[in-house]
N, C-alpha and C positions, 0 to 999 in steps of 0.2 A: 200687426199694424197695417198693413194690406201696400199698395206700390204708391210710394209718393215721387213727387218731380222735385228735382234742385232748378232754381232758377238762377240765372247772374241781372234778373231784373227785377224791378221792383215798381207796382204803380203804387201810387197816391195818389187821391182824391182828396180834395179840400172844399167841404158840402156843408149843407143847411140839412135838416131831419133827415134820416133816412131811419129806416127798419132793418137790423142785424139778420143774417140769412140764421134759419134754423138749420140747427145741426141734427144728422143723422143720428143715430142711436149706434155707435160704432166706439173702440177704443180709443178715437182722438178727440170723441168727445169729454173725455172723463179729463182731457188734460187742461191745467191750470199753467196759465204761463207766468203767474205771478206769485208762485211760491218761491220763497228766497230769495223777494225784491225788495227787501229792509233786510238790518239787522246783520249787514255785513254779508248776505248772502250773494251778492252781484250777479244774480243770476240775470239770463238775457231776459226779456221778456217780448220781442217785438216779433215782425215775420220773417218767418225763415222752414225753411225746411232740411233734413238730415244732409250732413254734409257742405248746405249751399255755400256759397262765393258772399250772398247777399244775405244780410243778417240785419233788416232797419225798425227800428222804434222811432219814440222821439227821445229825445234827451234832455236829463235835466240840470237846473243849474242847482248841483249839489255835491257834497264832497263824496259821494259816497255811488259814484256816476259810473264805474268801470265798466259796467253792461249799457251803459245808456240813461232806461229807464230809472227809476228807484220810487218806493213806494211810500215817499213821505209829503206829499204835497206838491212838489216846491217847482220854481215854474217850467216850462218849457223854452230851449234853446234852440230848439230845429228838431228834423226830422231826418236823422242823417242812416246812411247804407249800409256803413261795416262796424260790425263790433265781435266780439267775445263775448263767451258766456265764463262766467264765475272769476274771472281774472284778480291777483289780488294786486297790491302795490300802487303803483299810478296807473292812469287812465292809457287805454291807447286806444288806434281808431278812431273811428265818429265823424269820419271825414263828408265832406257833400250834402253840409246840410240844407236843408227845404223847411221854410218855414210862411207859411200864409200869415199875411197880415191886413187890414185896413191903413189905407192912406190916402189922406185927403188931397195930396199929390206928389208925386213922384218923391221929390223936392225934400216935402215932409216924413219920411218913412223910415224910423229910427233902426238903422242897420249893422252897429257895433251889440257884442255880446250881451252887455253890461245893460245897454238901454231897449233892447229889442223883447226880453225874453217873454213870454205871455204865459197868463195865468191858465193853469188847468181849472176845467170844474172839476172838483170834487169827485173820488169814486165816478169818475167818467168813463177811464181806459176798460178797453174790451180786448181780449187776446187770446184765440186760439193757436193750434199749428196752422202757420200759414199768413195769419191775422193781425192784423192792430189796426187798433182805432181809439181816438181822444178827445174829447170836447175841449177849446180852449174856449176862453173869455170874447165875447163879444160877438158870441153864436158859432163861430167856425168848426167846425167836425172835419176829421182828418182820418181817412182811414188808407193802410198800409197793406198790398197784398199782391198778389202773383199775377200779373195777368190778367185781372178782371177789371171791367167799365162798372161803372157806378153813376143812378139818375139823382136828380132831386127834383124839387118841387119850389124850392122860392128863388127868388134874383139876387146876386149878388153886384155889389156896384163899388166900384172904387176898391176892387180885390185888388193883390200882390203876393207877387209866390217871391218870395226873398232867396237866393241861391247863393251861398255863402262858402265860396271856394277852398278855402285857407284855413278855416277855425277846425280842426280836430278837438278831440275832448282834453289830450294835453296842450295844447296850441306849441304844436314843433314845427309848423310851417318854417320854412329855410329859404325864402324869399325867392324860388326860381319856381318857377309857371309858364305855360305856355295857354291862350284862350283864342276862339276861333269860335265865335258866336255868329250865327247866322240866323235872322230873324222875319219872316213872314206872320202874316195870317195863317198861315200854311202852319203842319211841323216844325217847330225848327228845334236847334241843338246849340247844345254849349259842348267841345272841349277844351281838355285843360290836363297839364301835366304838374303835380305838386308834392312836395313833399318827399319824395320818392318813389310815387305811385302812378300810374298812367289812368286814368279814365275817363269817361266823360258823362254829360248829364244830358239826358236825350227829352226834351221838353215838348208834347204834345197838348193841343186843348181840342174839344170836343167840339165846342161853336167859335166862329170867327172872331177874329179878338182885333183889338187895336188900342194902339199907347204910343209908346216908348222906350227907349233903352240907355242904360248910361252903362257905362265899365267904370269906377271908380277906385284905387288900389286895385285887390285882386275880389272885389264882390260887383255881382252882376245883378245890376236888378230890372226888372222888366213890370211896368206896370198895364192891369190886363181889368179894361172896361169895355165888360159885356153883357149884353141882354138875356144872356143864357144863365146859367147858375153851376156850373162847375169849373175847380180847376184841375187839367189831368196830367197830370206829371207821370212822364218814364222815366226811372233813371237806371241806364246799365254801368259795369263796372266790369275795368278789368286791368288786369296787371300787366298787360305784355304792349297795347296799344289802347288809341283810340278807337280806328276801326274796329275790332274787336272786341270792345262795348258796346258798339250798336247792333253788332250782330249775334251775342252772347242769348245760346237757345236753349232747351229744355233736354235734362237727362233725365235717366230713371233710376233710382233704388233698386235693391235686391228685393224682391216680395220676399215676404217673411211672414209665418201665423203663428201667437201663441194663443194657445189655447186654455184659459183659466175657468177655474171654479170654486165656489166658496168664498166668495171675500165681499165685502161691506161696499158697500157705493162710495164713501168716505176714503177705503183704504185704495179702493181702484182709484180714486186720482191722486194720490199720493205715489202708486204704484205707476199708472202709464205717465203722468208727469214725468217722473225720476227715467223713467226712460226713455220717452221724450227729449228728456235735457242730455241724456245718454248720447245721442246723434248729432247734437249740433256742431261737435267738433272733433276732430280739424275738418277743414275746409278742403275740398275736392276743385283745385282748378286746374284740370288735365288739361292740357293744351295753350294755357293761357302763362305759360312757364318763359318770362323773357329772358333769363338767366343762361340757357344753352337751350338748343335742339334735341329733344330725344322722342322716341315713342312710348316710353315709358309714362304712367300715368304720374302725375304730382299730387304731392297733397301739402297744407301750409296749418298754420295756425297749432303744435305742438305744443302744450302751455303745461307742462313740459312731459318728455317724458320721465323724468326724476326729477324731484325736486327737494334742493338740498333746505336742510336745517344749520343752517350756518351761524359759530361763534365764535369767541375767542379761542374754545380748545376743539372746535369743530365735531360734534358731538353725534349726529342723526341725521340719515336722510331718510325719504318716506318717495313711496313708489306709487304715483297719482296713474297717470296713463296706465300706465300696467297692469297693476291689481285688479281693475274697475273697466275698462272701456274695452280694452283689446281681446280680454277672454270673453265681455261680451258677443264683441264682433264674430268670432271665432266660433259661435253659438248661431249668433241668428243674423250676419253678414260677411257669411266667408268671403264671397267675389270681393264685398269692397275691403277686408283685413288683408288679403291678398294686395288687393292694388296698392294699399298704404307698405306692404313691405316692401313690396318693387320699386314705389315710391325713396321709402327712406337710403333701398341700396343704392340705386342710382343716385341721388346726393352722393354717396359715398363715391361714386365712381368720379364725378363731375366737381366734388369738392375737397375728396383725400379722406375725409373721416363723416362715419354714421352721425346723425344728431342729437343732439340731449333734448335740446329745445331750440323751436325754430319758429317765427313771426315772421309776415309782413315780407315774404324773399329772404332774410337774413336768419343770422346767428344768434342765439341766446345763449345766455350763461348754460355753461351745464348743469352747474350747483350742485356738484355730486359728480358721480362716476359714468360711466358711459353704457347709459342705460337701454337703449335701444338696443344693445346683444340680449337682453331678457326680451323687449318685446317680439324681437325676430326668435325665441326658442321658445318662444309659448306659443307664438304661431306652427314653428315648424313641428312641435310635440304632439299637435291638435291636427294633423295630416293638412295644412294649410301648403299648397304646392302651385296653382294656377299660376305659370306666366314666372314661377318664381326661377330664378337660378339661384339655388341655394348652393353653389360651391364659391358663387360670387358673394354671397350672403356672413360664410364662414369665413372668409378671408379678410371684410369689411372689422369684422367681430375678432378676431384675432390682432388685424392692424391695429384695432383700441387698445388691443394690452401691450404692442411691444412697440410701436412709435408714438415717441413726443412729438403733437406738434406743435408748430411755433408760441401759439398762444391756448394755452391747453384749459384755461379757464370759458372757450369759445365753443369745442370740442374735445373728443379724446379723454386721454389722463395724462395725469401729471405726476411725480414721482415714482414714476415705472423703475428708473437704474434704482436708485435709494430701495425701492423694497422687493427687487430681484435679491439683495442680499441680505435686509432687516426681516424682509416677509411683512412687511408695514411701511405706512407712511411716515412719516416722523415729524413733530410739531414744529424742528428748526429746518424742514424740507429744504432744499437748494436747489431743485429742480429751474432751471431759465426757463424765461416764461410763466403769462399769467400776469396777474397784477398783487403787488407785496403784499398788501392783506389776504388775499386766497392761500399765497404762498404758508401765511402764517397761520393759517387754521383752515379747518375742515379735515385737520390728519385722518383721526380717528373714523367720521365717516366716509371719508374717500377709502381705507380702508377696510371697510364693511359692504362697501356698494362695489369695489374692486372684486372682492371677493367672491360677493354673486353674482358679478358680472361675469367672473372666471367659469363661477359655474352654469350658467346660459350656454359658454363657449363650450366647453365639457360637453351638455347634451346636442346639442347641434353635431360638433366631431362625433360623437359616437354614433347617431342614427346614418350620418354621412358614409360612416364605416371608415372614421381616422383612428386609430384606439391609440394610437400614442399621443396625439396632440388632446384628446379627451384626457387620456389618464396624468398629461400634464395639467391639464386644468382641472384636472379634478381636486390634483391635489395643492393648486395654488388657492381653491375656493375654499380652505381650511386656512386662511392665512388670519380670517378675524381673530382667530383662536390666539395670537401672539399680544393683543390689548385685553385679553385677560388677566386683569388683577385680582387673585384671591385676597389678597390683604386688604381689598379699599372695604369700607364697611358704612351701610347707611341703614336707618331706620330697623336696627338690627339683624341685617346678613350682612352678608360678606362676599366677595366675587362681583364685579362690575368690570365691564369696558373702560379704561380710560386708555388719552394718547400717552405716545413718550415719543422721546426724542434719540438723535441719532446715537449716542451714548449708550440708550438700553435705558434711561432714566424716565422714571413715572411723572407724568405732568398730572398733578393728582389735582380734580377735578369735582365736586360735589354732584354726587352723579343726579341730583333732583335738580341740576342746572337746567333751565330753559321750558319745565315742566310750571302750570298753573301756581304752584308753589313755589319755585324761588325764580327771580329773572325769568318770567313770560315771553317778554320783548326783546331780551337780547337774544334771540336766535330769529333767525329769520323765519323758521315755521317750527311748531311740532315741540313736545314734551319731549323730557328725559327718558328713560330707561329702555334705549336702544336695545340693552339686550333682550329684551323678549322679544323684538321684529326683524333685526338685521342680521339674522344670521339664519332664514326660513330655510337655508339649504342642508341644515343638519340640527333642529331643535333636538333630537338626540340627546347632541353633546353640549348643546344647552342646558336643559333638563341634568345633566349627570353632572357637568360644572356648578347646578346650584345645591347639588345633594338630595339628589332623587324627586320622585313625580309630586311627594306629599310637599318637598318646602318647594318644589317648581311652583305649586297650586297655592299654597300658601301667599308667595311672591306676587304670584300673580292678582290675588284676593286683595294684595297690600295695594298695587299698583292702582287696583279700581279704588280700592277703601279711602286711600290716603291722597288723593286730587291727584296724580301724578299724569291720569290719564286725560288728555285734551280733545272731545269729541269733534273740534270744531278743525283738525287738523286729520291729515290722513297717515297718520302712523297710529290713529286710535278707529282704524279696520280691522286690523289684523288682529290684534291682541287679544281680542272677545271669542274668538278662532280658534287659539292657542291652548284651550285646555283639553281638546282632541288628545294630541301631543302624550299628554299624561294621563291618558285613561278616563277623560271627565266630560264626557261631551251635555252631561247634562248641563252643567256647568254654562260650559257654552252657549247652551240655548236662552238660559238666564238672562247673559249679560247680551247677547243680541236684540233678546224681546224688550230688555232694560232699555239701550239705546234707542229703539224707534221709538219706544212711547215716552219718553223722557225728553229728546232729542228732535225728533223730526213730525210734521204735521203742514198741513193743506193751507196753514196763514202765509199771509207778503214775509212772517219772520218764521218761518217753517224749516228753517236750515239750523247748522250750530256752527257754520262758518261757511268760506266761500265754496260756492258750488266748482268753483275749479274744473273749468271744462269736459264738466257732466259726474267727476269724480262722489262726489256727494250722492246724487241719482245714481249713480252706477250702486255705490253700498246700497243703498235703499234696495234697489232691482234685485241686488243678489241676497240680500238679508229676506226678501220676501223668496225667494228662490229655493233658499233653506240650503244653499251650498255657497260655498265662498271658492274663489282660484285661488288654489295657490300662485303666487307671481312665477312666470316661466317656466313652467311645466306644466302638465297635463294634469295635476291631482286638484280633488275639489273638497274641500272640509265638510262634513254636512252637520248642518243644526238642525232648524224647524221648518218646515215648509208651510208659508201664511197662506195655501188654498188649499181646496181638495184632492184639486187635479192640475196638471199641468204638462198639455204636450210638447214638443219641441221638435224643430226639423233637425234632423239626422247632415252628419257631413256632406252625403250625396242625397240631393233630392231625386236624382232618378232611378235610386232605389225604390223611390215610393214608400220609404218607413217612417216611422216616427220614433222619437223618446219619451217618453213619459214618466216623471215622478207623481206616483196618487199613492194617499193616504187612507188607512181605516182606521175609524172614531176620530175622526175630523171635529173640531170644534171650534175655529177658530184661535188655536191656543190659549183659550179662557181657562180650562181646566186639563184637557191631553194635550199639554204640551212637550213630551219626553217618547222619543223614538225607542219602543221596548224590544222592535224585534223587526225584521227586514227579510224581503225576499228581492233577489235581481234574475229577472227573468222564468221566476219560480221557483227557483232554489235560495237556499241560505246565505244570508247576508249579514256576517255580523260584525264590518269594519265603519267606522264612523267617517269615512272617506270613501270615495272612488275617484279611476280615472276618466279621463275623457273618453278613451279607445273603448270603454267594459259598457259607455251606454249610448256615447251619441253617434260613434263611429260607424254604427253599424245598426242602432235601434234597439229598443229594448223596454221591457218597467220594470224600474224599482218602486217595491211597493213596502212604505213604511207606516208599520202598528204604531202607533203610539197609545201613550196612557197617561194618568195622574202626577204618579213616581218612579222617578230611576230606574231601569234596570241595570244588568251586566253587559248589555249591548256597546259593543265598543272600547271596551273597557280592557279586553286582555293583551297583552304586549305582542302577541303576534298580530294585534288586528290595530298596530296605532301605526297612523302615518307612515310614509318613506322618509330618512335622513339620509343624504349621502355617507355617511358614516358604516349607516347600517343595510341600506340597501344598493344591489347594481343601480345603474344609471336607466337603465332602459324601466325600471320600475316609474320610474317620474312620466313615463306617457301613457 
């Protein structure tokens, strides 16, 4: 992707004609930033670069607004700084919007939401990395980007750039502000403190201006009649001060190169998109931390890192950040996977407990277990070490499993005493703290994320060299095994998860709840049939609880056959993965090539649900990858790889190595879609898995035949994944 800059500022121009700069012939030109901008996709669309602080589009007036943009039409409310990509729920952000209008004077210039907002034309917006731009009604062009001046050619007269304090896209404005408007011909500036947030809007025009200015409520309008034809807005942003928005300067990314071959012009924006959307979050504001003093770098915007499936009998969580982003980073932005651990520990230092989910300086729900002990073991399994103090790191990870704290629905976990002795959460939990519906559900998966929570801690103590506190968590991360029902029976088997309660009594549970099929909507995300995901640290004992690899596959045949499976949610990543497991990787390759072509594609509705801060593209990346991560560990599933070739940098670039997966009888998977036979490094290769250490830790090729049909590749039981059950712990790196 070659070295891009974060910015915490942002220009906009508000122009008559211009001509869009031609783009290089490079991977950022193959990206679309308006794939999964309908259709419930909420992905960002506006400018920003990996990581940035500044994330601006425009916004519109639509229910359907969580990134900003959305691809339905409908008008424009401003042009505001912060947002999210793929967020689901209500709206957050959107704050400092900019909106150019005509007014015939001051007087006249319709400045409430309702009556302000202007008509897009049509298939206007333009968006690359970096870019946006929008024609509204009544000729104005708007375009959004880092740093750069922009000319025009005709006059404008009786312009107004509307600066709209107060309105976010939820309107949570809390009635305290502070503004400090200073106005020449000159530069001049707005600050303002709202909401919770510090920043200011740094307002520059190119030719000498003259008007006026009113402050009325908390909206600032400034009318700007000039002989020139532009208006140039700077707006900086920052959490910690004013000052400090106006002096908010340019960082750099890690350079990073992959190297592809063999794929469609079609599938490369599909493909550098998704990875694209991969970077945009969380947010890198090192230094701008007004929370405490440290030297430690910060990072914001965690949307989440677990994200529970919550219901009345609390059923599934599903692992977004983790599966998808962080093994990426761990590949092609170690420096910055690094700074995000040292980031999240320190929280830990400065707050008492690691994050589940973190916005905006504050606390999110956890909705689920405390998941950041997997992000931090699949970092640490991946030789991710820079700057890190991992004995501070285990300790952080350990405090999640044996202190409550006060409100454990914020952080932490919650019913720690209750299943030191149950080995489970229990539905009638008593855990203090929290709020009573939490209390009342989510047993079942707070128990399943507990568990592999326990076992993150596991691998971390043992590479640490603790083998007792490892071999304790090793064998607490066995604790799902106790909401094993062999009795519960659906769609004809038998054996399911449900909760119980402190008694030892089955809270019996229709296990197709919350799945496309029965009650969709009552769970906050994600289908039923947790057991084929939640418990990735020992499918093993998965597989031998349903009665072997044949009714494992069978099950698993059922779960796609019978709608159980939700692509639009991320518990339906993993499961297409899952017939490794059993000896079946052809299988596998099936139902991944099923998904993208069924599922995903280069239109504004090109998703099957929200891109959840890059979660979405992150599958896409790795499903073209032809491996998947296992969540917190080192081990990668392999299916089909959608190119021919594929280098990769190595953990140490001053090795000067590379990794490389390339393929012979490459076709596109039109007809050799099936891995028949593998060498790693020249020699024989016949597991449908590897670790990280066997190819990027040090450099290497695997190089995989493929063919028409099946082989026995992958297929024999010494050569199927690691289970904690069945294998040491150090096999997981």
């Amino acid at each position: 992707m070659g070295v891009h800059a974060l910015y915490s500022y942002l220009t906009l121009l508000v122009s008559f004609p211009f001509t869009l700069p031609v783009l290089a012939v490079s991977p950022s030109s193959y990206v679309n930033n308006f794939i999964g901008t309908s259709n419930g996709g909420h992905v960002f669309a506006g400018a920003s670069l990996p990581f940035g602080s500044v994330k601006a589009v425009a916004d519109c007036n639509s229910a359907d607004n969580q990134a900003g943009y959305v691809s339905d039409g409908s008008p424009i409310r401003g042009i505001s700084v912060l947002h999210d990509d793929g967020t689901g729920g209500s709206p957050s952000l959107g704050q400092f919007k900019v909106l150019p209008m005509y007014c015939t004077s001051l007087g006249a210039c319709k400045t409430t939401e309702s009556s302000r907002s202007a008509a897009q034309v049509q298939r206007s917006a333009v968006g690359s990395p970096g870019y946006f731009s929008i024609s509204l009604a009544g000729g104005i062009k708007v375009r959004v980007l880092p740093q750069k001046p922009g000319y025009l050619n005709d006059s404008v007269s009786s312009a107004v750039l509307l600066f709209d304090l107060t309105n976010d896209l939820q309107h949570s404005f809390q009635g305290q502000g502070v503004l400090d408007i200073t106005y020449t011909q000159a530069p001049g500036s707005l600050r303002l403190r709202a909401a919770g947030h510090n920043g200011v809007l740094h307002r520059r025009c190119i030719h000498p201006l003259s008007g006026s200015q009113t402050i009325t409520h908390h909206i600032a309008s400034s009318s700007l009649h000039s002989s020139g034809n532009v208006a140039f807005a700077r707006v900086g942003v920052s959490w910690s001060s004013a000052d400090r928005a106006c002096s908010n300067g340019i960082k750099l990314l890690e350079p990073f190169q992959l190297i592809l071959s063999g794929i469609s012009n079609d599938f490369a924006t599909l493909f550098y998109s998704s990875l694209y959307r991969s970077y945009l979050s969380p947010m890198n504001i090192t230094g701008d931390n007004p929370l405490w003093q440290s030297t430690e770098p910060y990072y914001d915007s965690f949307y989440c890192i677990c994200r529970l499936i919550s219901s009345s009998c609390g059923f599934v969580c599903i692992f977004k950040f983790i599966p998808q982003v962080h093994p990426l980073y761990a590949i092609t932005q170690r420096s910055t996977q690094a700074e995000i651990v040292r980031a999240l520990i320190d929280i830990y230092r400065h707050e008492g407990f690691l994050p589940d989910c973190r916005m905006s300086l504050d606390k999110g729900y956890t909705q689920g277990g405390s998941n950041a002990d997997n992000l931090l073991s699949d970092s640490y399994l991946k030789g991710i070490t820079a700057g890190i103090n991992w004995e501070d790191g285990l300790a952080a990870m350990i405090k999640d499993a044996t202190v409550t704290p006060p409100d454990w629905i914020f952080e932490g976990r919650g019913g720690i005493e209750r299943r030191k002795t149950l080995h489970y959460v229990p539905v009638d939990d008593d855990t203090p703290g929290g709020q009573a519906p939490a209390r009342a559900c989510r047993s079942a998966s707070r128990t399943l994320e507990y568990a592999f929570n326990d076992f993150g801690i596991a691998l971390v103590a043992n590479g640490l060299g603790h083998t007792e506190i490892a071999a304790q968590y090793q064998k607490a991360s066995g604790d799902w095994q106790y909401l094993w029902n062999p009795n519960t029976t659906n769609s004809g088997y038998s054996g399911f998860i449900q909760p119980r309660y402190i008694n030892g009594a089955w809270d019996n549970v229709d296990p197709r709840h919350c799945s496309p099929v029965l009650n969709p909507f009552s769970c906050f995300l994600g289908p039923g049939g947790g057991e084929f995901y939640e418990a990735p640290q020992d499918m093993a004992t998965i597989v031998k609880l349903m009665g072997g690899k044949t009714t494992f596959i069978q099950r698993l045949d059922a779960f796609f056959a019978n709608g159980f499976h939700d692509p639009g949610d991320e518990p339906g990543f993993l499961p297409p993965f899952l017939y490794n497991y059993a000896g079946r990787p052809d299988k596998t390759v099936d139902r991944v090539l099923g998904l993208l072509r069924d599922h995903y594609n280069t239109s504004v509705a090109g998703l099957p649900g929200n891109d959840d801060a890059g979660a979405m593209g992150g599958f896409v990346v790795f499903a073209t990858f032809g491996f998947y991560p296992q969540a917190g560990t080192g081990i990668y599933l392999i299916s089909i790889p959608l190119f021919r070739t594929i280098t990769y940098p190595t953990d140490d670039p001053s090795k000067n190595k590379t990794a490389t997966i390339t393929t012979v009888n490459f076709d596109g998977a039109i007809t050799n879609k099936y891995v028949v036979s593998a060498t790693l490094n020249g020699a024989p290769f016949t597991r449908a898995w590897f670790a990280h250490r066997e190819l990027f830790a040090n450099g290497g090729v695997l190089q995989l035949t493929l063919g028409s049909t099946p082989s026995s590749w992958g297929t024999a039981d010494a050569d199927l994944p690691p289970s904690i059950s069945t294998s040491p712990l150090s096999t997981f790196s």
